[in-house]
C-alpha positions as CSV (number, residue, x, y, z in Angstrom):
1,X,131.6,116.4,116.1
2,X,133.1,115.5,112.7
3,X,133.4,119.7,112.4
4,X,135.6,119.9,115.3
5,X,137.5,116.9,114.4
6,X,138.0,118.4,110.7
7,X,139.5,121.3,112.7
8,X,141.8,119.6,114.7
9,X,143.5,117.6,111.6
10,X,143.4,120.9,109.8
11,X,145.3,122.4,112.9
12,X,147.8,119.5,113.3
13,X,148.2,119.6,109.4
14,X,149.2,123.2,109.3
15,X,151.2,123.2,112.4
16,X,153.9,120.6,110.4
17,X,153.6,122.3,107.3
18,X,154.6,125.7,109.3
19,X,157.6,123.9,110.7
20,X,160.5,124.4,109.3
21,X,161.4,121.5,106.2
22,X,164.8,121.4,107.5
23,X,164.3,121.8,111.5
24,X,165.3,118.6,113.7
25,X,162.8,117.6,116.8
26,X,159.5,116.0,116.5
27,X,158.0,117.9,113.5
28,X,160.7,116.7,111.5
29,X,160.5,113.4,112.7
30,X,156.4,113.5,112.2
31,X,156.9,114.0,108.4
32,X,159.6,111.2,108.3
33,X,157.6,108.6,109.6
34,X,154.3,109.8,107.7
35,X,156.3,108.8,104.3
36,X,156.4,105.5,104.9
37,X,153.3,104.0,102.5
38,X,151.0,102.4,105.5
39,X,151.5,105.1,108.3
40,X,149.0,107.8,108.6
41,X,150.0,111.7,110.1
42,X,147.8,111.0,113.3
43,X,150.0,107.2,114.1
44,X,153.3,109.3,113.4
45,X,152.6,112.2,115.7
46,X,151.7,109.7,118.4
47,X,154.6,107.5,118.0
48,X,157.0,110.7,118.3
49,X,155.2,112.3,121.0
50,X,154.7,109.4,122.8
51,X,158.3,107.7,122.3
52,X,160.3,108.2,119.7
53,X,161.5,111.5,120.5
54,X,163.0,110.5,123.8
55,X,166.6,109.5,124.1
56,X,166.4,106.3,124.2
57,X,169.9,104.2,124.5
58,X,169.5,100.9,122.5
59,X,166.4,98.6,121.1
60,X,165.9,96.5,123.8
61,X,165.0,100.2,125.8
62,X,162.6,101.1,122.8
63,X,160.6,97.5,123.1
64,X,160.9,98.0,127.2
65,X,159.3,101.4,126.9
66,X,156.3,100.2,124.7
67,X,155.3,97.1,126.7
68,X,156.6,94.9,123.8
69,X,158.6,92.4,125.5
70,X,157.9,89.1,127.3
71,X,157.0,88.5,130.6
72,X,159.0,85.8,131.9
73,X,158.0,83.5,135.0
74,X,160.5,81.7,136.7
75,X,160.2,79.5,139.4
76,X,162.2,77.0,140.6
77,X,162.7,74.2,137.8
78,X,159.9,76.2,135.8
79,X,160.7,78.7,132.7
80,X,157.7,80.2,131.3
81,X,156.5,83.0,129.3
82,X,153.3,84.6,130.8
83,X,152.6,86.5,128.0
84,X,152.7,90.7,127.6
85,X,154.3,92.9,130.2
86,X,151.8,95.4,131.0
87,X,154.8,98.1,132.1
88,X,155.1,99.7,129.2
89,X,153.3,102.7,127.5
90,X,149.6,101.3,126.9
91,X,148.8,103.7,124.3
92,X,151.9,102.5,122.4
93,X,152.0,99.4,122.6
94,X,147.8,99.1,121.4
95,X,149.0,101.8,118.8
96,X,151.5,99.6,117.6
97,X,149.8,96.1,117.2
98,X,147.3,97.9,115.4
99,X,150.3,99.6,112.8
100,X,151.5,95.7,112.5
101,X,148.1,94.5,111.1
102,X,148.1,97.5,108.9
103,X,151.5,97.3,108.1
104,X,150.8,93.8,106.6
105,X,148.2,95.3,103.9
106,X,150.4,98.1,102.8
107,X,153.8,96.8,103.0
108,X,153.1,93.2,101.6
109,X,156.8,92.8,100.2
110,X,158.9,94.2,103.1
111,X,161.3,92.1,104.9
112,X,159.4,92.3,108.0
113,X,156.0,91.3,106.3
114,X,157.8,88.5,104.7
115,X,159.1,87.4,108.4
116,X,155.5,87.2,109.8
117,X,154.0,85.6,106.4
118,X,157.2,82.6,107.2
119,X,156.4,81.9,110.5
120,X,152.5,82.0,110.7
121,X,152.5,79.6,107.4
122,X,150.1,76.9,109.8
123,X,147.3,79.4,109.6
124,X,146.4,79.0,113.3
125,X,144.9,82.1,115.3
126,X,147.0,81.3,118.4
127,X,150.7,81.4,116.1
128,X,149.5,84.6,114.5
129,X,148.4,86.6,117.6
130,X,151.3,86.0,119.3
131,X,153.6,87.1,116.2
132,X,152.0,90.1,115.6
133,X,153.3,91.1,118.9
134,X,156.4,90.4,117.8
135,X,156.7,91.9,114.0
136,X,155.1,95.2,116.3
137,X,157.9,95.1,118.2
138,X,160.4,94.4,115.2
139,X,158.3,97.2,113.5
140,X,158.9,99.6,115.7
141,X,162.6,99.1,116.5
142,X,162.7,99.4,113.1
143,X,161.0,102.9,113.3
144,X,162.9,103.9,115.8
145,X,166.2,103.8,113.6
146,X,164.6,105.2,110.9
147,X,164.1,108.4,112.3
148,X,167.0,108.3,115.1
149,X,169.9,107.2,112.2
150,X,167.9,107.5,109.1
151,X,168.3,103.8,108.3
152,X,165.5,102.6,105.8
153,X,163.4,99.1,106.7
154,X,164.6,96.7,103.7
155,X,161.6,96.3,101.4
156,X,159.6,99.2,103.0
157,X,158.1,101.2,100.1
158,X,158.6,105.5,101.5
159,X,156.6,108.5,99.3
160,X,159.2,110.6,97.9
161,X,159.6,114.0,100.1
């Protein structure tokens, strides 16, 4: 099994390198994203295949698209958050939580690291779950205009090319 898995990297590996250095579309895209210190070729190739190489119009579409956004309940007098919306691509959305905890060990002086470190300061598991919901979703906004407009995260530490 660790044969064929070997093979599949090695496959996906010499696919980007094949590509084009100066091509547009996902394989570009792929080789952006794998820069950044933290974020492996295998989380890059899912993010653009799953999402970031579709057209999306603003943030608030790329956070709707993963699942990332609140799921409000109102009724009547009564304005409460019920947690998660499950509507979104699963496979993103469990992909990205996962980047945001790794994100934290490699990127420990970024602005966004520094935003969750501020507001999870009472060390309590409840205020740090639900925050690492929301640096994912800042993360990946984030992401998003890296590779769409080639805008840099403040603080975020990229390999040279």
């Amino acid at each position: 099994m660790r044969a064929q898995i070997r093979t599949i990297e090695q496959e996906r590996l010499r696919r980007l390198a094949a590509a084009s250095a100066t091509a547009n579309g996902p394989h570009a895209m792929v080789r952006l994203l794998a820069r950044i210190i933290g974020i492996g070729v295998e989380t890059a190739e899912m993010l653009v295949h799953e999402m970031l190489s579709r057209q999306l119009r603003d943030r608030r579409a790329v956070a709707r698209y993963a699942g990332l956004t609140g799921s409000p309940d109102e009724s009547g007098q009564r304005r409460r958050e019920k947690g998660l919306a499950r509507a979104g691509n699963a496979r993103v959305r469990r992909g990205m939580i996962q980047l945001a905890w790794r994100f934290l060990l490699f990127q420990k002086d970024s602005d966004l690291a520094r935003w969750f470190q501020a507001r999870t300061t009472d060390g309590r598991k409840t205020t740090r779950k639900t925050m690492i919901v929301a640096l994912a979703r800042k993360l990946l906004i984030a992401l998003w205009r890296f590779v769409t407009a080639g805008e840099v995260p403040q603080g975020v530490i990229v390999r040279a090319a």
